[in-house]
C-alpha positions as CSV (number, residue, x, y, z in Angstrom):
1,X,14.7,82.5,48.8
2,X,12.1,85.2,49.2
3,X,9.2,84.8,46.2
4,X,6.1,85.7,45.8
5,X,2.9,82.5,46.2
6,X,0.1,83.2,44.4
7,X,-3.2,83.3,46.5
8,X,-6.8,82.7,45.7
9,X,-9.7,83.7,48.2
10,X,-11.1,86.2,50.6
11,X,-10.8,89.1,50.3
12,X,-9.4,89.2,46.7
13,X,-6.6,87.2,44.7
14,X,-3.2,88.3,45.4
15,X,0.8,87.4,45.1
16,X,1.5,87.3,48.7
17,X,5.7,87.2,49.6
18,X,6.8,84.0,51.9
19,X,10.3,82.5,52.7
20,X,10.5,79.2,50.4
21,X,13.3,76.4,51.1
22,X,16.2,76.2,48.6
23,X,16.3,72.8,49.7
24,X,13.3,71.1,50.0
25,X,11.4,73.9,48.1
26,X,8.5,74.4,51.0
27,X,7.4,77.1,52.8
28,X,9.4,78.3,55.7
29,X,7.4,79.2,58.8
30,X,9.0,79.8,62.3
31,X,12.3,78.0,62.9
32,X,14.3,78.7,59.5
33,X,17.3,80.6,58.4
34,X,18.6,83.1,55.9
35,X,22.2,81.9,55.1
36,X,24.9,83.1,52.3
37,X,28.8,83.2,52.3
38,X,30.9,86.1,52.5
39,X,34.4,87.3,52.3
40,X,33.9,89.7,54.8
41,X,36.9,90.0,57.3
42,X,39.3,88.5,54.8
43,X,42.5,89.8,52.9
44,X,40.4,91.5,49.9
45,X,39.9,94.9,49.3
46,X,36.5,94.8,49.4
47,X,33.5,92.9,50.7
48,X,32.1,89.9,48.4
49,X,28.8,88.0,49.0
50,X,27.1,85.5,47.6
51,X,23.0,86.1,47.1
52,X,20.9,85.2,50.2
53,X,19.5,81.5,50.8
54,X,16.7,80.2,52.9
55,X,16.3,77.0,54.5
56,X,14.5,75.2,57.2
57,X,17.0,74.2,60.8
58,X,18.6,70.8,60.3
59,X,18.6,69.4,57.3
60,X,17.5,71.6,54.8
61,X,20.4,74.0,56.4
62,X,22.5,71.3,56.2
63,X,22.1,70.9,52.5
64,X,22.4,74.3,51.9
65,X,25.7,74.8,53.4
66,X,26.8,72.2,51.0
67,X,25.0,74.2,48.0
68,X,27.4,77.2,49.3
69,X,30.5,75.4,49.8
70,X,30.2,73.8,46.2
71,X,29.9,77.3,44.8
72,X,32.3,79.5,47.3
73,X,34.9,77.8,49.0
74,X,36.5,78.0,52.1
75,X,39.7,77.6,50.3
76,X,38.9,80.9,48.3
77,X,38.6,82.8,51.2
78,X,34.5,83.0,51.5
79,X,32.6,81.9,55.2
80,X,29.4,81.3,55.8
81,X,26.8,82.5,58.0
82,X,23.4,82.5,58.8
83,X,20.4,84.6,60.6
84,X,17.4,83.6,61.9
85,X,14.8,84.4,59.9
86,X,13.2,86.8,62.6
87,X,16.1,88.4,63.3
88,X,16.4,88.8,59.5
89,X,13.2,90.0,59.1
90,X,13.5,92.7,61.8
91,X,16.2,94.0,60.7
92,X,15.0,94.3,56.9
93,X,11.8,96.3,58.4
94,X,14.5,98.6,60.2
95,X,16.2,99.3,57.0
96,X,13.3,99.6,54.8
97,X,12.8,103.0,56.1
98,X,16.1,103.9,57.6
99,X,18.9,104.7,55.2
100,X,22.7,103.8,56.0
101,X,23.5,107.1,55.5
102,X,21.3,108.5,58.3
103,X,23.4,106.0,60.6
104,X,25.7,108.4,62.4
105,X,27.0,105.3,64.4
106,X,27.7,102.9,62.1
107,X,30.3,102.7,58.7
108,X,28.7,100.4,55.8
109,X,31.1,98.9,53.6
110,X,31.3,98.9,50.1
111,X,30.8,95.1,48.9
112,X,30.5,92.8,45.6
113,X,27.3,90.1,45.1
114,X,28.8,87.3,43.6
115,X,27.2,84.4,42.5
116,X,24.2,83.5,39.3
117,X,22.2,86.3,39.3
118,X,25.3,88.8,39.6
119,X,27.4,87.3,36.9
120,X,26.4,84.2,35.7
121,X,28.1,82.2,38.1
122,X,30.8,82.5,40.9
């Protein structure tokens, strides 16, 4: 997940933002992924997600697809998919100042987050 890392020194103390590992719990830098499961293109009236994971390529990502699996099943209708983590982070920059609504080429679809922090489980 995304959290902030405390940081001492030059120039001044600050909480700087970094991609962590849901697996392993380290720092992400260069090849990683931002992965979560959806119901997106299934027979439900509207879009459901799970929140948004992070994990270094192999097996970190390996044991987080298990994490997601556990928690939304392919049985239940949710797949899952992943970003790279630069793709990811280019397109959050794009969106940061560009609102959906501005979009005159694209529809955004109304959607659900499920999972812990959205309602105390799945």
């Amino acid at each position: 997940m995304i959290e902030y890392v405390a940081r001492s020194g030059p120039p001044e103390a600050m909480n700087c933002p970094a991609f962590i590992c849901d697996a392993c719990r380290k720092q992400v830098v260069g090849a990683g992924i931002v992965t979560w499961s959806t119901t997106i293109g299934r027979d439900h009236d509207q879009h459901r997600q799970s929140p948004l994971y992070v994990a270094h390529k192999g097996i970190c990502g390996r044991k987080v697809e298990a994490m997601l699996h556990a928690s939304y099943p392919h049985a239940d209708g949710w797949v899952d998919l992943w970003d790279d983590i630069a793709d990811f982070v280019r397109q959050l920059t794009h969106n940061a100042t560009e609102a959906f609504s501005d979009d005159p080429d694209g529809t955004y679809h109304r959607h659900t987050l499920t999972g812990a922090r959205a309602n105390g489980g799945k």
